[in-house]
KOLNUFI-608569 format. One record per residue (C-alpha): x, y, z; chain. Coordinates in pm, 1 decimal. Layout:
# residues N
+----------+----------+----------+-------+
!        X !        Y !        Z ! kette !
+----------+----------+----------+-------+
!        X !        Y !        Z !     A !
...
+----------+----------+----------+-------+
//
This chain:
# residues 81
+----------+----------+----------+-------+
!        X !        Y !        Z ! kette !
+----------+----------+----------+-------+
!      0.0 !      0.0 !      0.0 !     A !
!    174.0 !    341.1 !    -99.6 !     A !
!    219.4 !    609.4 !    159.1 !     A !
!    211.6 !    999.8 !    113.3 !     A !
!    522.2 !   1166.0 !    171.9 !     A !
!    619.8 !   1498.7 !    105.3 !     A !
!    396.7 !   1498.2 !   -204.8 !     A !
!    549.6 !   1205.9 !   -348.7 !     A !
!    378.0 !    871.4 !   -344.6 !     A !
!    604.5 !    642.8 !   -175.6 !     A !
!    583.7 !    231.5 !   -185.0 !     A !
!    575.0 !     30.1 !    112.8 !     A !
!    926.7 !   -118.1 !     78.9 !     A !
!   1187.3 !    186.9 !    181.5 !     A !
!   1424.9 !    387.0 !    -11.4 !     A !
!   1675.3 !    177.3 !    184.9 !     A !
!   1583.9 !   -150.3 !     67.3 !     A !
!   1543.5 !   -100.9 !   -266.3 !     A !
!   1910.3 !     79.7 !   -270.9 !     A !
!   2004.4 !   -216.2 !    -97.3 !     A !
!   1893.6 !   -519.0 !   -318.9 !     A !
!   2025.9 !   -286.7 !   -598.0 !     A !
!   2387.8 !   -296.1 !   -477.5 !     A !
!   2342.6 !   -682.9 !   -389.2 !     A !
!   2235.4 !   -747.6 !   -728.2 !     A !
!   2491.2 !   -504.1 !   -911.3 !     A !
!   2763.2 !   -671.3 !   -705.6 !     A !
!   2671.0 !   -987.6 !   -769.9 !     A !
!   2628.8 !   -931.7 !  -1143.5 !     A !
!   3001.5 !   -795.7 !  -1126.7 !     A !
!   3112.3 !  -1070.7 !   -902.9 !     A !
!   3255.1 !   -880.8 !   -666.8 !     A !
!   3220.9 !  -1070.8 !   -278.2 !     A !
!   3084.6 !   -815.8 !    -18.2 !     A !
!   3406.5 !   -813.0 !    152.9 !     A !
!   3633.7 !   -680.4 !   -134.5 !     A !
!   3328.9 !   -399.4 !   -201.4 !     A !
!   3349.9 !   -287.9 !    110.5 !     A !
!   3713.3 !   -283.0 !    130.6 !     A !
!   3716.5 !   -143.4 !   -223.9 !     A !
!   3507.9 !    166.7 !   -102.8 !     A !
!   3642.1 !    211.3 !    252.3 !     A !
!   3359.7 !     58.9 !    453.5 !     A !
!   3340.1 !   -207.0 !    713.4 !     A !
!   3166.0 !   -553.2 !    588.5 !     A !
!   2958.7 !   -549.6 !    855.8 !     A !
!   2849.8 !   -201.2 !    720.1 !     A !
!   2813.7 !   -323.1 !    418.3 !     A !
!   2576.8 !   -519.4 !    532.8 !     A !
!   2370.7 !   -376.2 !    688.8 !     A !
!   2308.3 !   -132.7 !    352.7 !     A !
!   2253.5 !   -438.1 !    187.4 !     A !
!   2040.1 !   -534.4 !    428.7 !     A !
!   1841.6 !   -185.4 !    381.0 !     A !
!   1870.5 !   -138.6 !    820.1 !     A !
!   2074.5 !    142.4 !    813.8 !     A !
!   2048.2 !    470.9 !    589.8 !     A !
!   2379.9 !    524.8 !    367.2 !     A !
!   2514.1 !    890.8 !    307.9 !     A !
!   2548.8 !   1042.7 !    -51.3 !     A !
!   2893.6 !   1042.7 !     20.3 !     A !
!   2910.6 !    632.8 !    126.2 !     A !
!   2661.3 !    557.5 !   -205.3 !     A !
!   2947.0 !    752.8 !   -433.1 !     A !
!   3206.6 !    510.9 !   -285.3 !     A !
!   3027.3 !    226.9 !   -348.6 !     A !
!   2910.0 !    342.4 !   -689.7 !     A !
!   3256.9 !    431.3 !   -740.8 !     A !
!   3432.7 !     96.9 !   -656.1 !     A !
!   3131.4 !   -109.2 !   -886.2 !     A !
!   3245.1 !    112.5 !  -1180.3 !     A !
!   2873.5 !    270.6 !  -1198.6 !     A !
!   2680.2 !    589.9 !  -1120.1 !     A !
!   2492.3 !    658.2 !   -800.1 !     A !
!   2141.0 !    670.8 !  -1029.4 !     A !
!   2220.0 !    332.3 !  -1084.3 !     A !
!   2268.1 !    236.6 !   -722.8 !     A !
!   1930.3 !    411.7 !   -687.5 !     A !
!   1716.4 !    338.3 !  -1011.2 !     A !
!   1345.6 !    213.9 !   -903.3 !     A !
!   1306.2 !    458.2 !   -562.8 !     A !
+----------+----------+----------+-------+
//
């Protein structure tokens, strides 16, 4: 069921788990393990994670790492939000 936010009709599953499955499935599709893309963009695995995960909300700044070290733009990391 689709919420109201800000104007903006928003679905049920959160901007964080979308952005999360996206990086699982872009990593995957790279074959790139979770441990060398978090090393690759200066994050903890466990941190990694957890964004994966969609628990914890990832700064601009930690999504352009990531984006960086899969070789892709951060519109990618976030298409379908």
């Amino acid at each position: 069921m689709p919420h109201f936010w800000l104007g903006v009709f928003m679905s049920t599953k959160s901007f964080y788990k979308v952005v999360g499955e996206n990086i699982t499935n872009l990593r995957k599709e790279k074959r790139v393990s979770q441990e060398k893309l978090a090393y690759g963009a200066q994050l903890d695995r466990t941190y990694m994670g957890k964004i994966e995960k969609g628990i914890v909300n990832p700064s601009l700044k930690v999504l352009k790492k990531i984006a960086r070290t899969l070789k892709l733009t951060v519109s990618t990391l976030t298409k379908g939000v």
